[in-house]
Structure formats: C-alpha cells, structure tokens
PyMOL CGO cylinders between C-alpha atoms (Angstrom):
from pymol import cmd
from pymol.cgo import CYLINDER

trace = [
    CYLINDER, 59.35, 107.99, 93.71, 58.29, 108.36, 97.55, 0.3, 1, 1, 1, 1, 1, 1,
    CYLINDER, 58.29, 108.36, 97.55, 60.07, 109.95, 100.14, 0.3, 1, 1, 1, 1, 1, 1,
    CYLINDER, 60.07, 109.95, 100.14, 62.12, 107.28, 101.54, 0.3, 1, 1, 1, 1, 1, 1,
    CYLINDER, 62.12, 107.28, 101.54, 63.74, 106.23, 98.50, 0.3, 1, 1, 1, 1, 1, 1,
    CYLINDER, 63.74, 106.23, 98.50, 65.35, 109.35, 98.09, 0.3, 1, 1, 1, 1, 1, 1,
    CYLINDER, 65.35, 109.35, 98.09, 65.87, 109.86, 102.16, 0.3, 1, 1, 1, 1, 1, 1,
    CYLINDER, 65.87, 109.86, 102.16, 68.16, 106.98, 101.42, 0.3, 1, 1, 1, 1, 1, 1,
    CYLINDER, 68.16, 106.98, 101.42, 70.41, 108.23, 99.06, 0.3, 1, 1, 1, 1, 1, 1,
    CYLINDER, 70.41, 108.23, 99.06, 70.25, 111.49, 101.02, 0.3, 1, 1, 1, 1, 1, 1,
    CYLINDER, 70.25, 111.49, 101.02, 71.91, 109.70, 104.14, 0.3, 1, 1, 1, 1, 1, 1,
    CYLINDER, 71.91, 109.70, 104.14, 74.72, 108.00, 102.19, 0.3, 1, 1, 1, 1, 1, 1,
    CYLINDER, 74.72, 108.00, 102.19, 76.16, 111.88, 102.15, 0.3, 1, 1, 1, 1, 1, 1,
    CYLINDER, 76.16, 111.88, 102.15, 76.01, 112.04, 106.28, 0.3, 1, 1, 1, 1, 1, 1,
    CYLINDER, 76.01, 112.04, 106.28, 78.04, 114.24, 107.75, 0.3, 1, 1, 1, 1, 1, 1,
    CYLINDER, 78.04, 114.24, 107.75, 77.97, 112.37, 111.13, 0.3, 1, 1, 1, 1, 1, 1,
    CYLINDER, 77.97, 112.37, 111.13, 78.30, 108.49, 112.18, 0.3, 1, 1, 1, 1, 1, 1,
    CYLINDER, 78.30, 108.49, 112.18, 77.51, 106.81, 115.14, 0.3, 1, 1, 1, 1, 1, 1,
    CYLINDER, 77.51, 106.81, 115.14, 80.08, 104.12, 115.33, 0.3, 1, 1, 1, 1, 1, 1,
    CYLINDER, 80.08, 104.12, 115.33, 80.17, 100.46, 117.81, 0.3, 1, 1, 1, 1, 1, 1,
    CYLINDER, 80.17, 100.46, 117.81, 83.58, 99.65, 118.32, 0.3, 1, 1, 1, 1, 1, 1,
    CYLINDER, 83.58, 99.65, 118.32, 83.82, 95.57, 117.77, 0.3, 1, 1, 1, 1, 1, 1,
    CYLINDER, 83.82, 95.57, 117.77, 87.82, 94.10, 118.78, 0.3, 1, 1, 1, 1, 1, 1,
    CYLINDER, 87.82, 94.10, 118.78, 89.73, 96.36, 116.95, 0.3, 1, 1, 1, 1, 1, 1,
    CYLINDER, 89.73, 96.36, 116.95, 87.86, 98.13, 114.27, 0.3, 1, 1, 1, 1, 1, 1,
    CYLINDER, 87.86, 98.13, 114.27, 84.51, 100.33, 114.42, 0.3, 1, 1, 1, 1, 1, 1,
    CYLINDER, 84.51, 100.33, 114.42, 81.39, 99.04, 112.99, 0.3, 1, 1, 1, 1, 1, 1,
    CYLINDER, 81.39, 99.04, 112.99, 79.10, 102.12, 111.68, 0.3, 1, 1, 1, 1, 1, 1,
    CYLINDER, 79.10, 102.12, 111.68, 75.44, 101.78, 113.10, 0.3, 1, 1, 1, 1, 1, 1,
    CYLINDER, 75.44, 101.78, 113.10, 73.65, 104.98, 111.65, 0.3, 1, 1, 1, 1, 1, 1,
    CYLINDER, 73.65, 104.98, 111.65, 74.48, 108.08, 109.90, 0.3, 1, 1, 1, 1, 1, 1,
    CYLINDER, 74.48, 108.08, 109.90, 72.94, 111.38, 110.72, 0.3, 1, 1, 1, 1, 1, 1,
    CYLINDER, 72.94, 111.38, 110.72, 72.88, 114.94, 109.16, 0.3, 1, 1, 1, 1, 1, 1,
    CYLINDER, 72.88, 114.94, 109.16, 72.78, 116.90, 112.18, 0.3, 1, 1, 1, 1, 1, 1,
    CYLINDER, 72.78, 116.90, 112.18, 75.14, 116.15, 115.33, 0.3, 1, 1, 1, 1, 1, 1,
    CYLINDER, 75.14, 116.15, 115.33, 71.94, 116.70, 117.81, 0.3, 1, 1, 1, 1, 1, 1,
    CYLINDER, 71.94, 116.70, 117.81, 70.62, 113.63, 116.10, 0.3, 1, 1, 1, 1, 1, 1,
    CYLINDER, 70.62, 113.63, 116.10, 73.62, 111.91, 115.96, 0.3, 1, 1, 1, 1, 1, 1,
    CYLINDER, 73.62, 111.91, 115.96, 74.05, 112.53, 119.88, 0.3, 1, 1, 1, 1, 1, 1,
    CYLINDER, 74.05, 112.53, 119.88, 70.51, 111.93, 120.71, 0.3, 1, 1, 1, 1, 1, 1,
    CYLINDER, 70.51, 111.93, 120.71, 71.10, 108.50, 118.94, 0.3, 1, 1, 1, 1, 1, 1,
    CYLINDER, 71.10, 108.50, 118.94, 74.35, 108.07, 121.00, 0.3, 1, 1, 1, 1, 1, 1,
    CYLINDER, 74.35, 108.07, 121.00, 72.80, 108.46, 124.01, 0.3, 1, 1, 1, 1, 1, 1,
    CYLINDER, 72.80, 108.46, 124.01, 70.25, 106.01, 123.85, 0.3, 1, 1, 1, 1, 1, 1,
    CYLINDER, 70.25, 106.01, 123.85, 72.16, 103.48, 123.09, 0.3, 1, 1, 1, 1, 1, 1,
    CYLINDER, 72.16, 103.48, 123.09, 74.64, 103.92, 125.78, 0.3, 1, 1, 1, 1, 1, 1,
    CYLINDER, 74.64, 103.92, 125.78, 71.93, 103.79, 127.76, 0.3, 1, 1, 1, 1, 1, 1,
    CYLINDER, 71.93, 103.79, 127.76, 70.53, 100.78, 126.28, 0.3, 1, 1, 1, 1, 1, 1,
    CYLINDER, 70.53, 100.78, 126.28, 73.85, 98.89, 126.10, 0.3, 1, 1, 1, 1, 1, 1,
    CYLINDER, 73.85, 98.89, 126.10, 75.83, 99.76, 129.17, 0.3, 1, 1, 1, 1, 1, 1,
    CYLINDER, 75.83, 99.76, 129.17, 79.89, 98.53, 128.59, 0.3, 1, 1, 1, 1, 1, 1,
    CYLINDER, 79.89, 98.53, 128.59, 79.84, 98.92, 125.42, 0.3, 1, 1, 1, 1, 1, 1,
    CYLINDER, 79.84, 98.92, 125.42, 82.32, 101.88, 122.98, 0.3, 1, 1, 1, 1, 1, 1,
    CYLINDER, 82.32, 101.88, 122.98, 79.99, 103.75, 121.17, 0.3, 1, 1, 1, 1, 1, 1,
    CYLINDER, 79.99, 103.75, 121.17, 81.20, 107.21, 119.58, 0.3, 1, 1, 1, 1, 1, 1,
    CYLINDER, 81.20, 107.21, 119.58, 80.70, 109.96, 116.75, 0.3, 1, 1, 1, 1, 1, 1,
    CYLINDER, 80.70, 109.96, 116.75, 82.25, 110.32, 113.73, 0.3, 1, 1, 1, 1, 1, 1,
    CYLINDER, 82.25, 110.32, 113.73, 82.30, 113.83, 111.84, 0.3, 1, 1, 1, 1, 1, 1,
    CYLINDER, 82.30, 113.83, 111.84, 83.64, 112.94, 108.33, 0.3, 1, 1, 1, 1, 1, 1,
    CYLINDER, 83.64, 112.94, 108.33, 82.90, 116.59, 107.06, 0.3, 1, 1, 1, 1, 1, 1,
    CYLINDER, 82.90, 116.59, 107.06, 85.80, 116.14, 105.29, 0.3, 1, 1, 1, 1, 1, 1,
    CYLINDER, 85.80, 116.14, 105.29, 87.99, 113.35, 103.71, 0.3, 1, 1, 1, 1, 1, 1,
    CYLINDER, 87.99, 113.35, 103.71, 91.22, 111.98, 104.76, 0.3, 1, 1, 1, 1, 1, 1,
    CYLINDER, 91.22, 111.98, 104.76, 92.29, 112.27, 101.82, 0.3, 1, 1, 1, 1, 1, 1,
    CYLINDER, 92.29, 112.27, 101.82, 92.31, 116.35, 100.58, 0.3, 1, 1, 1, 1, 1, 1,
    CYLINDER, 92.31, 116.35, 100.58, 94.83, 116.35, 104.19, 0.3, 1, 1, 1, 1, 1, 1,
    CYLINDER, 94.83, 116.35, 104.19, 98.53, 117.24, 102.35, 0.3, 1, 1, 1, 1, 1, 1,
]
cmd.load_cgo(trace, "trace")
C-alpha cells in the first residue's frame, strides 16, 4: 500500500482541528497531529480569508470519559 493511504487513516486519529465557524455550528477544515501545524494552517487562512471565525480544536480527549 503507498504512503498516503495509510497517512489517511493516520489523520482520522488527529489530535488537533482547524475548525470554520458557518451560522451556528463549526465546520472542520483539516486535522493536524502537531499544534505548530495546526497553527501554521490557522494562520494562513486568516490571512487568506479576512472576517471570517476560524479556530483550533484539541480533542486530546473525549467528552465523554468527563464524570
């Protein structure tokens, strides 16, 4: 198998989303491993899209193992 078939799978376990916000929901536009990525990402698309609610999401950990 090459390379990017597995790179895929391998980003469906991101730790780190860069997120559009559209009305009143997010919309997730990448994932990333590494928050310098994730913020490099961030950046230029703030810079590309001016106005618009872009953030990151760190889901290191699930809503759900919260008590």
């Amino acid at each position: 198998m090459s390379f990017d078939y597995y790179h895929r799978f391998e980003l469906a376990y991101a730790r780190f989303f860069v997120r559009k916000r559209v009305g009143k929901c997010f919309k997730v536009l990448r994932r990333f491993r590494t928050y310098d990525e994730a913020s490099d990402y961030l950046r230029f698309m703030t810079d590309l899209y001016p106005g618009i609610y872009f953030d990151i999401k760190d889901v290191s950990f699930s809503c759900l193992d919260k008590e």
